[in-house]
Structure formats: C-alpha cells, structure tokens
C-alpha positions in Angstrom: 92.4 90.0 45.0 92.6 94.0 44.5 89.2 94.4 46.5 91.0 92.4 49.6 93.9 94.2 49.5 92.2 97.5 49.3 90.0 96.3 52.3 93.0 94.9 54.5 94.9 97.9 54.0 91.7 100.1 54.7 90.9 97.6 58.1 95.0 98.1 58.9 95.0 101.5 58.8 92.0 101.6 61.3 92.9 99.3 63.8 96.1 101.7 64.1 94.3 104.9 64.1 91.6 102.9 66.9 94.7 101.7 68.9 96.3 105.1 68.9 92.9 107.1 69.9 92.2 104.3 72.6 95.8 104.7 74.0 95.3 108.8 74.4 92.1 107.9 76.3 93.8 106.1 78.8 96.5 108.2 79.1 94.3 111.4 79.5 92.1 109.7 82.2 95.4 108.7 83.8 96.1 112.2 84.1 92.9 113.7 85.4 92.4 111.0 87.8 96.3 112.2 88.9 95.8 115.6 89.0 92.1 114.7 90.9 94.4 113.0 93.5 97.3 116.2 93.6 94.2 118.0 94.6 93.2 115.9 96.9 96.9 115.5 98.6 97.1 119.6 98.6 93.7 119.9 100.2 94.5 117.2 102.7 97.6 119.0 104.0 95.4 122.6 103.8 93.0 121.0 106.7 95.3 119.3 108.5 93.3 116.2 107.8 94.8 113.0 108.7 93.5 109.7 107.4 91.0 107.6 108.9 92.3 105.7 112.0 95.3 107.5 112.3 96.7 109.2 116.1 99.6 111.8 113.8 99.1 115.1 113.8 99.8 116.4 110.3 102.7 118.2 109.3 103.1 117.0 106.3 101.3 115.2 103.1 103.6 113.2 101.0 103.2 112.2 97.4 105.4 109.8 95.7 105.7 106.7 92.8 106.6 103.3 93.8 105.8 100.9 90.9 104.1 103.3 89.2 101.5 103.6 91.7 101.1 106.8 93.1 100.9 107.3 96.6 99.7 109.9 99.3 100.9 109.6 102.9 101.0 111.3 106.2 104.4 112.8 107.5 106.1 110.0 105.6 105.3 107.2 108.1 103.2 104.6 106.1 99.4 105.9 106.9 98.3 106.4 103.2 95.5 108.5 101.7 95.3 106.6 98.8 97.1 104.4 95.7 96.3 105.6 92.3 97.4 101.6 90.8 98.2 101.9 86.8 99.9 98.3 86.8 99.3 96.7 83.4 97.5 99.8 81.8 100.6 101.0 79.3 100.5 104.4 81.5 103.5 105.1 83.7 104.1 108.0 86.0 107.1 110.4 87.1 107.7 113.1 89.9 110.8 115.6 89.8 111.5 115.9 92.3 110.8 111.8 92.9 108.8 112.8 96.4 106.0 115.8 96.3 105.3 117.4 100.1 102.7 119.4 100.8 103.0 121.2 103.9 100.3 121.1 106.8 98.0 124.5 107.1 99.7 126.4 103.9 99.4 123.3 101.0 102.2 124.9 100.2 104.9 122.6 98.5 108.1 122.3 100.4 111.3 120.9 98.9 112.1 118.2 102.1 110.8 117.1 105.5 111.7 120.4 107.1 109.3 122.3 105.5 111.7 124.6 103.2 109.3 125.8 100.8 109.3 126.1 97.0 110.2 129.8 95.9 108.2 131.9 93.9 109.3 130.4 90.7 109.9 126.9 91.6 107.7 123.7 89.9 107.7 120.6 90.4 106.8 118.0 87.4 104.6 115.2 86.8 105.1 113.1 83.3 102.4 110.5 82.4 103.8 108.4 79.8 102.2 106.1 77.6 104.3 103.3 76.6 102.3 100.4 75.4 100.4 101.0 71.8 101.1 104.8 71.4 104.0 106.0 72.9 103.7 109.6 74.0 103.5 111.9 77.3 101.6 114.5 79.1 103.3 116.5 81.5 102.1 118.7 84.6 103.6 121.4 86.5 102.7 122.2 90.1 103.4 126.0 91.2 104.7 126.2 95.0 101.2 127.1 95.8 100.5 123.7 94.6 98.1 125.3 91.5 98.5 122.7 88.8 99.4 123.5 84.8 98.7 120.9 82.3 101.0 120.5 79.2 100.0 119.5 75.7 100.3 116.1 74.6 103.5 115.4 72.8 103.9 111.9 70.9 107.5 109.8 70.9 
C-alpha cells in the first residue's frame, strides 16, 4: 500500500509539473507568433503595402483583438492582413490601448485615425495570458517607433 501511495504521489506531482511546463510552451509560442505578427503589421505600414486584392491606398495599419483573435487591417475598413486565432488554446490576448495603429511610410504608432503619434516616451501593451492549466502572463511593450520589449513571465 506505502509503495502505491509513494508512486501516486510521485505520478501526481508530475502530471502537475508536465501540465504547468506544457502550458508556458503554449503561452510563449503565443507570444512569439504575436510579436512575429506586430512585426509584420509595423513593416506593412513602413511600405505602404496593402493586402492582396485590395484598391486602398494605405494610411494606416490597424491592429486589434476581437475574440481573442488578433487582427491586422488596412485603414480600418475590413481588408485584413491576417488573424492570429487562439480560440480554445487556454491563451488569451490584450491591447492598451484596445486598437494598435501603425502609421503608413513612418511604422510609427499613432494614438487614433488621424495620425497623432505616440511621444517619445509613450508604449503601448500587449498581455498574453494563460488561463487554462497554469495561469500566468507575459506582457510586451511597443515603443512609438513600434520596437518591441518583452517582459518576464509572471505566474497568478
């Protein structure tokens, strides 16, 4: 009976220690997959590139979450550049300010539609949050030359 118990514990604790490493795994391929994709967004608006089939000349690239899928668009008129989907993978993600633009020609990220950009100092945040098995979160910061900082991870 000892030896079982010994053993059950020992299997336990492992399962919990595999569940917690496989958790951080997703949640750091989350978050170089978004900050592969805030690249991509900033270079997008550097070049003036607009997607594929699309007649709008680019002023804008914006990035936003809706259902935690994050989302790239021209001048905010429904031509995308892609959807990073995270449905049903524990990860979630947050923008503050809840809508990223980066401006046409500079990459440059400007607080609205009218092209005010960030100051000097000004960042905006991502948080990727793990919520399923593990909960914890990463968190980026983006400069207003759009150069992107990653935080440690920092369990709940």
């Amino acid at each position: 009976m000892v030896v079982i118990a010994v053993g059950a514990v020992t299997i336990g604790t492992g399962m919990i220690y595999l569940n917690r490493f496989n958790s951080r795994q997703k949640l750091e391929s989350v978050r170089e997959e978004t900050i592969s994709n805030l690249r991509l967004a900033q270079n997008y608006a550097k070049t003036r590139q607009a997607p594929a089939g699309s007649s709008e000349n680019l002023v804008y690239v914006e990035v936003r979450v809706i259902s935690d899928n994050l989302i790239a668009g021209i001048n905010g008129v429904g031509t995308i550049y892609f959807n990073q989907k995270l449905a049903n993978t524990g990860i979630g993600i947050s923008l503050n300010p809840s809508v990223l633009y980066y401006w046409g020609g500079s990459g440059q990220l400007a607080t609205n539609t009218g092209g005010s950009l960030y100051g000097a100092g000004d960042t905006a945040t991502v948080v990727i949050r793990s919520t399923k098995e593990t909960v914890g979160y990463d968190s980026l910061s983006i400069s207003a030359l759009g150069s992107i900082t990653s935080g440690a991870y920092v369990a709940e």
